[in-house]
C-alpha positions in Angstrom: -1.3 -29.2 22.1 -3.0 -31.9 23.4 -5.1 -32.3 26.4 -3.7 -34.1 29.8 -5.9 -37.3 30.4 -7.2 -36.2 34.0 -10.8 -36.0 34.7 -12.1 -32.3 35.1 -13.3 -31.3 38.7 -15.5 -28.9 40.3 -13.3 -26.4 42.7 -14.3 -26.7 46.2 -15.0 -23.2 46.3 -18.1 -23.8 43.6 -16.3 -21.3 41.3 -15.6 -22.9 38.3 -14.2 -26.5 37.0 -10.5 -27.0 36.6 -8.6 -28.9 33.9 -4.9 -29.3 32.1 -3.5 -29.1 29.1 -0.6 -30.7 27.9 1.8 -27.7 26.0 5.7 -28.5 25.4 5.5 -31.4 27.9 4.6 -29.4 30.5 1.0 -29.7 32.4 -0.8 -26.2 32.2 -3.3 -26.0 35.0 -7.0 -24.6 33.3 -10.3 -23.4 34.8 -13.0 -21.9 33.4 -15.6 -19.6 35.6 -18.9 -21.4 36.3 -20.2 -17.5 35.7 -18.7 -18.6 31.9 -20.2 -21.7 31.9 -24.0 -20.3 32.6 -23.1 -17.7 30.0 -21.6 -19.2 27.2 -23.2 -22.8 27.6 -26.5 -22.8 29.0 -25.5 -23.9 32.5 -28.6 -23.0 34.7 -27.7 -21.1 38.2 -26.7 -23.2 41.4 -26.5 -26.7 38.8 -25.3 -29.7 40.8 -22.1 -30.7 40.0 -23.1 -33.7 37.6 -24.5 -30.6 35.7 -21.6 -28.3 35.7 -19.5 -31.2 34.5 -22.0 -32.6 31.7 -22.1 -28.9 31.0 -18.6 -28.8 30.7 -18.1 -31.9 28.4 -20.5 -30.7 26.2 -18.5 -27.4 25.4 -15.2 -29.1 25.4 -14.5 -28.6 22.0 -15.1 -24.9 22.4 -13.5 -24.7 25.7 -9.7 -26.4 24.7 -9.9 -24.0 21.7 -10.4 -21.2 23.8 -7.7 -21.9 26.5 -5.3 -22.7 23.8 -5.8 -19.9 22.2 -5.3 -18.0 25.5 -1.9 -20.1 26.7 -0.9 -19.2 23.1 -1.1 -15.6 23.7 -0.1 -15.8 27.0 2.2 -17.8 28.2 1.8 -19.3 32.1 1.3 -21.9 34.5 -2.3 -21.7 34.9 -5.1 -20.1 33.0 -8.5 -18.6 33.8 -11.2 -18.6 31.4 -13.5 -16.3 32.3 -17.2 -15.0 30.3 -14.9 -12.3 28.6 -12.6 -14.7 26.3 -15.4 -16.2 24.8 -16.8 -12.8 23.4 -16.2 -12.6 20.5 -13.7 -8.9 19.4 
């Protein structure tokens, strides 16, 4: 898989940060919870959005991984990463 050269956003709702994925040359729309962001990478309640993002770059590694793992498993148009995939079962 490899990851779609776009820039990551912050929705406009405040909810998370969306991003793609490149899978079987097809664009797979991403986002992950800012709920898992504050849980699973130190992202401090009501961060400004330079935060949420740096936050988000930071844990890239960790996050692709995750949402490939997930588009794997699941296959769709758009996935949700929430605080529960990055639990470990």
């Amino acid at each position: 898989m490899e990851t779609l050269d776009l820039e990551p956003q912050v929705l406009a709702n405040g909810r998370g940060v969306t991003f793609g994925l490149v899978h079987q040359k097809s664009t797979v729309e991403c986002v992950i919870s800012i709920a898992a962001l504050e849980s699973w990478f130190w992202l401090e309640p009501k961060a400004s959005d330079a935060r949420v993002l740096k936050t988000f770059r930071d844990g890239y590694g960790r996050i692709r991984a995750i949402a490939e793992r997930k588009l794997l498993a699941h296959r769709a148009a758009h996935i949700e990463l929430t605080p529960d995939d990055f639990a470990r079962r």
